[in-house]
N, C-alpha and C positions, 0 to 999 in steps of 0.2 A: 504494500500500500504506500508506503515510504517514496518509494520510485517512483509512483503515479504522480505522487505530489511533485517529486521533485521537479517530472519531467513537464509539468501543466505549468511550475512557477517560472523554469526555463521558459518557456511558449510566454506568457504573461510578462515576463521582462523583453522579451521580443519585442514584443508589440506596444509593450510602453515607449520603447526607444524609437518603435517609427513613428507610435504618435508623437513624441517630443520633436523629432524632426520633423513631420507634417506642420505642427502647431506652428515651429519658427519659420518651416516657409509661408503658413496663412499671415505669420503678423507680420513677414517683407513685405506679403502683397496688398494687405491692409496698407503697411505705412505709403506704400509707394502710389496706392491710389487717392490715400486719404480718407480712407473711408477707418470711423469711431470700432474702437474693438467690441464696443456692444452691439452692433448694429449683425443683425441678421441678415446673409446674404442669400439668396437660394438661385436655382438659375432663370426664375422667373422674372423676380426682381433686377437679378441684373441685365434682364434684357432690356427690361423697361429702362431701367438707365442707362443703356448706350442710348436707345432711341431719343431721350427726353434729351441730353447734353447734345447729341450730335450737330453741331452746328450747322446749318447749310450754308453751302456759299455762293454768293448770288453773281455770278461772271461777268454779268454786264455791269455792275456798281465796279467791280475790281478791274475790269478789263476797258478801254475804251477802246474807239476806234483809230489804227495806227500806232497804238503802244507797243504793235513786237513786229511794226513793218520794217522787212530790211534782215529779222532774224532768221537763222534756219530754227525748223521747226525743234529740234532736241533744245536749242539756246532759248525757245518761245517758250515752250513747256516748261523749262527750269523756272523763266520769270514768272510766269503765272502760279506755279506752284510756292516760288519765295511769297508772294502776296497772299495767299491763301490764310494763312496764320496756323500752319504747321497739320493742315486738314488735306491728307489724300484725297485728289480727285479723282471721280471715273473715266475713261478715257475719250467717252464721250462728251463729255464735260471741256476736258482740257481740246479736242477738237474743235469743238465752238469757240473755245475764247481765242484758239487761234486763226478762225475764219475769224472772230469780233476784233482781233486787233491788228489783221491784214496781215500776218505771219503768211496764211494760206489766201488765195482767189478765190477757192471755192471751199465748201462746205466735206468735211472728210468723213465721209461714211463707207458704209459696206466692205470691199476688198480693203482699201486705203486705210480705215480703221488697225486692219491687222498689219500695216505696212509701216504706222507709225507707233504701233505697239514695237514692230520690230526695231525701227529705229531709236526708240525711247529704252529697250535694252540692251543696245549697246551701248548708251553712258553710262560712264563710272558715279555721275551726279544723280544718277533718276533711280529707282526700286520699282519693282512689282512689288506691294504690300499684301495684297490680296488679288484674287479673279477681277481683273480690269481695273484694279484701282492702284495706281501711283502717286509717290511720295519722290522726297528728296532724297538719297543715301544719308543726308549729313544727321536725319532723323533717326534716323535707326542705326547707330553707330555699333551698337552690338550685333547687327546683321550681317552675316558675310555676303559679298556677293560674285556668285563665281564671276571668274572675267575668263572672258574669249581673250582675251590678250593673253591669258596663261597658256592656254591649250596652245594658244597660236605656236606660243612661243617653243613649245614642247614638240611641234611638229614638224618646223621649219626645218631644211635641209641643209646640211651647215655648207660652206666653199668648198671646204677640203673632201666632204663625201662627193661631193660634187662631183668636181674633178678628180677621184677614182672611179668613178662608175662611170663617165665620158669617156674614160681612159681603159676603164675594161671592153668598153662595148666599141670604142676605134678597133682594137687588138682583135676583139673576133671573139671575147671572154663572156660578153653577157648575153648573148641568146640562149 
């Protein structure tokens, strides 16, 4: 019977230890939102509180006309997004402000949507945050973001292999 015990008080300190560590990461995420340590959180509740904070952002108050004439659209995007006041847009969104502030002539929809998604992932300045919605990188500094520049780099053929495999297939070596 000894053993039963001993092996249940083993289990029972277990699980005290994860909850001591659950609790200290609840009260990082408590301090870091602000939210009172009596305050009951569920996940109902907190839905209703992204939607209630979430600010909207109105593109034409932030955006006029000819504010990003003259940019390429990754450099349009950035400034729209620094105006924003640190609120991912959709990319829909950011499309309009850049048709509203003559960045673009025309209106970027349909294929072109996914062509400026493409191009807004190749800066080191912009994030996918979520499905169609971008940020700055400078906001999310604990985010990594892979870079095609790495791979690129990884791939590149260097001079010197270069000119041995030119130099095998002259000779009759590399067929």
């Amino acid at each position: 019977m000894s053993d039963l015990n001993n092996a249940k008080r083993m289990i029972l300190a277990q699980y005290e230890k994860e909850r001591d560590e659950l609790n200290h990461i609840i009260s990082r995420l408590r301090r870091d939102l602000g939210i009172d340590g009596d305050a009951v959180v569920t996940p109902e509740t907190a839905a209703l509180k992204i939607e209630s904070t979430a600010p909207s952002v109105n593109i034409q108050q932030l955006i006029k006309p000819g504010d990003l004439f003259g940019m390429t659209q990754v450099e349009a995007a950035k400034k729209v997004l620094q105006v924003t006041g640190r609120q991912p847009l959709t990319l829909q969104d950011i499309a309009g402000a850049l048709y509203r502030g003559k960045a673009t002539e025309t209106l970027i929809e349909g294929v072109s949507l996914r062509n400026l998604s493409s191009l807004l992932s190749r800066s080191d300045d912009l994030i996918s945050v979520a499905k169609g919605r971008w940020g700055l990188s400078e906001w999310y500094p604990n985010r990594s973001k892979k870079s095609r520049k790495a791979k690129d780099d990884n791939n590149v053929t260097k001079p010197e292999e270069t000119d041995k495999k030119e130099m095998a297939r002259e000779s009759g070596q590399g067929k």
